[in-house]
N, C-alpha and C positions, 0 to 999 in steps of 0.2 A: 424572381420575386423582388421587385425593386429596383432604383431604388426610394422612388417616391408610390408612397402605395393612397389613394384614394379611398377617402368612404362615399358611399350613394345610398339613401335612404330607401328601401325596398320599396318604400309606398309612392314612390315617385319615378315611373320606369320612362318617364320622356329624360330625365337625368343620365339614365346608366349611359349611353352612347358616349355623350359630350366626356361624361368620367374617363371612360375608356381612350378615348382620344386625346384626352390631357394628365394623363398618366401613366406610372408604368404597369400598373396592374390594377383592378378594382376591387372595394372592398363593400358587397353588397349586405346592405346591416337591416337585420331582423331586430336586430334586440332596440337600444336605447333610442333610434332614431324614428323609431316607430310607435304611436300609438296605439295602446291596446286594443282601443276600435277597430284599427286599420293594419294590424295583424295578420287577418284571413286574405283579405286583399294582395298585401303584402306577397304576401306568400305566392297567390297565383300570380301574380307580375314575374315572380321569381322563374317561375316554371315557363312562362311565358315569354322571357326573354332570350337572345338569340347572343347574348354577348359569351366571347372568347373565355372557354372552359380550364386555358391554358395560361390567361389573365385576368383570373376570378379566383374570388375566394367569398365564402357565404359567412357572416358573424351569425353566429343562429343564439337562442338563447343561454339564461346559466343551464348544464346540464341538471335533469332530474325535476324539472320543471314543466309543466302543461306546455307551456309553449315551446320549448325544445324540441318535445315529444314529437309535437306538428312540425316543427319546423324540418324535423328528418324524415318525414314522412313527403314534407315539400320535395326536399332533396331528393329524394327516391324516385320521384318524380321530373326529376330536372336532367341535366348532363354534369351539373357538376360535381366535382370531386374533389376541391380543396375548402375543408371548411375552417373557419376562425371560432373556438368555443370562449365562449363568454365568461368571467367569473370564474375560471379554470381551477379547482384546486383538487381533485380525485384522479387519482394516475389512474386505478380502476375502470372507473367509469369514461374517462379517457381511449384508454386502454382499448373497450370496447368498440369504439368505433373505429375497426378494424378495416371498412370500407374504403374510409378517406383518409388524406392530406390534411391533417389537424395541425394548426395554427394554435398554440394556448394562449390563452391573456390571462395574462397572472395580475388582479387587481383589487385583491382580499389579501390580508396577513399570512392568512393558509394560503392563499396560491403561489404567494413568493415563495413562503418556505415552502413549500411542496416544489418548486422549479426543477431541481435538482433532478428529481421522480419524472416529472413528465417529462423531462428533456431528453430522458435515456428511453424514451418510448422510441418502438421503431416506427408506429405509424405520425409518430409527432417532427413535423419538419421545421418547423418555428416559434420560434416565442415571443410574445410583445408584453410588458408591464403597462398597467392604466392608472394616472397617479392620483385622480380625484376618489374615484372608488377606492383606493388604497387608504386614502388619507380619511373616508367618512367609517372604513372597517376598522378604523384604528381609533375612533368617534372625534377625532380632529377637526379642523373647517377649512382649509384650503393647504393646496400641497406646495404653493408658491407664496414669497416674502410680497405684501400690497404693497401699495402707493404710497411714499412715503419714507419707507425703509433703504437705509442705503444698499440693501441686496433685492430691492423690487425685480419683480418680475422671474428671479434664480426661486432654484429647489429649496427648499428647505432638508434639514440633513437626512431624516429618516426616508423623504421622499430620493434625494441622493443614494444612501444606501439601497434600500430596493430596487433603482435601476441597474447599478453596478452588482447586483446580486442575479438577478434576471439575466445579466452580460455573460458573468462568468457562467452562469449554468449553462447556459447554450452554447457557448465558447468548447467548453468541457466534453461535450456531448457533442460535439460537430455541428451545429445546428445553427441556424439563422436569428440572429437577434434582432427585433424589428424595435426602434424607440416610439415613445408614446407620441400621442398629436401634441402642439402648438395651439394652445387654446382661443390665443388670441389672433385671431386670424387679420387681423390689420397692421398685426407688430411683427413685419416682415424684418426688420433687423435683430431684433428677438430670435425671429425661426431661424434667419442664419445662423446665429452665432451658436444655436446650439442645437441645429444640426450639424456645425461643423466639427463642433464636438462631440457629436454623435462618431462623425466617420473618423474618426482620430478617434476615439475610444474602441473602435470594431464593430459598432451596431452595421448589418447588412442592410438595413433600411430604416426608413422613416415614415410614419402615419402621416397624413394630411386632411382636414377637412371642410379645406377649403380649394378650388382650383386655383386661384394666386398662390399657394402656399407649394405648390408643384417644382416649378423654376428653379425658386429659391433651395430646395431641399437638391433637385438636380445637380443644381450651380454648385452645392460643395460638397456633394460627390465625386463630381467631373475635377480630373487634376488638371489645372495648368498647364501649359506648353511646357512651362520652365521647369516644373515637376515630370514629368512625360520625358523630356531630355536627360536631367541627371538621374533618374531611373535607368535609363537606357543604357548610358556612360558607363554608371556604377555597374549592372549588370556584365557590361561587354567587360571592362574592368575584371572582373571577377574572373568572365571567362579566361582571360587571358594571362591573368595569376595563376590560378590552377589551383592554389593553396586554401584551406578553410581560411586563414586571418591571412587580410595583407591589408598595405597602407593606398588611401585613396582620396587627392586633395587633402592631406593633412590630418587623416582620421584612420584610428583601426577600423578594417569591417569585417563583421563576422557575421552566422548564419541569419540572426534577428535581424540586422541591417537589408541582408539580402532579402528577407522573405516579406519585408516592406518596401523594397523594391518593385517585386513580381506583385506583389498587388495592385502600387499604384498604375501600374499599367493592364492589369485586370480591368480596373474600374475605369480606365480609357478606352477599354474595349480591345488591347492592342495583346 
């Protein structure tokens, strides 16, 4: 699942292909990308579609709502089995859809604070925060500093807090932390820098929704040569101490050093 995840708008199935193709998994959205007219539509394209069940996941709506209702009825109807619930805050009702791969998006007050709850679900494999909904459930106007401000374009704090909230829950719970979109889909130096801090924080992925915005989330995922090597070093190092702590180029290393090691060659594929 990751590490660049795609949205495609249901109502648009000449889309899903191309998504699928420039990403690592797709993210096929009922809910906000879709107009209430073209809902029903939506839907059958859903069912209708032939993409990878293995790299999909369905955003369907908030639960408890007419269109949810339909929207797992689409489901029921389709091959997939990983869905993304919307608006996420009832571990119960959660809970319930005991069928699928439930994705939570905690993007209400209650659904951060509820994180904790749905992370320990068994059928809940990931969690993403959504920081605009976050910030209009809190009756705020924007979850980032505008034009102008010496911290344009950065979180503002309580939007800060709720990501690192959403981190540790999933973290806690073994679970997959996925971080929120990049809004501004032209401010590719923006998406780097904090997706890079995404993957230096622990988020297991990152939303996208835009296909430029793919690469770039890739790009600072993927480590280095030069990272990839003292990985390797360090690692062989280790082996050949044998001891929990020993010295290595001038530094203690202990088990935390080690196990960001074995990552970043994780995330090399290696």
């Amino acid at each position: 699942m990751g590490p660049a995840l795609l949205f495609a708008p249901a109502d648009r199935p000449e889309r899903f292909a191309k998504a699928a193709q420039r990403s690592d998994a797709v993210i096929v959205d009922l809910e906000d990308a879709v107009a209430p007219a073209a809902k029903a539509q939506a839907r059958e394209h859903l069912i209708a579609s032939t993409l990878d069940p293995a790299t999909t996941m369905v955003r369907i709506n908030a639960l408890g709502t007419p269109d949810a209702a339909l929207d797992l009825a689409a489901l029921a109807r389709s091959n997939f089995h990983t869905i993304m619930v919307a608006k996420a805050e009832d571990a119960d009702a959660v809970a319930a859809l005991a069928d699928y791969n439930v994705v939570v998006l905690c993007e209400s007050a209650a659904g951060i604070l509820a994180a904790q709850a749905l992370a320990a679900l068994p059928n809940v494999v990931g969690l993403m925060w959504g920081a605009e909904d976050l910030l209009a459930s809190l009756g705020g106007t924007s979850s980032r500093f505008g034009p102008g401000s010496p911290r344009a374009g950065s979180y503002r704090a309580v939007a800060t807090h709720a990501r690192s909230q959403l981190l540790l829950a999933a973290a806690a719970a073994g679970k997959t932390a996925i971080d929120s979109i990049y809004a501004d889909f032209a401010d590719l130096d923006g998406l780097a820098e904090e997706a890079e801090d995404a993957v230096a924080s622990g988020f297991g992925a990152k939303a996208a929704i835009h296909p430029s915005q793919v690469a770039v989330i890739r790009d600072a995922y993927r480590p280095s040569g030069a990272d990839v090597t003292a990985a390797t070093e360090l690692l062989a190092a280790a082996d050949a101490a044998g001891t929990g702590v020993f010295a290595f180029q001038g530094q203690m290393v202990d088990g935390p050093i080690l196990l960001h090691a074995r990552k970043t060659l994780r995330r090399a594929g290696l």
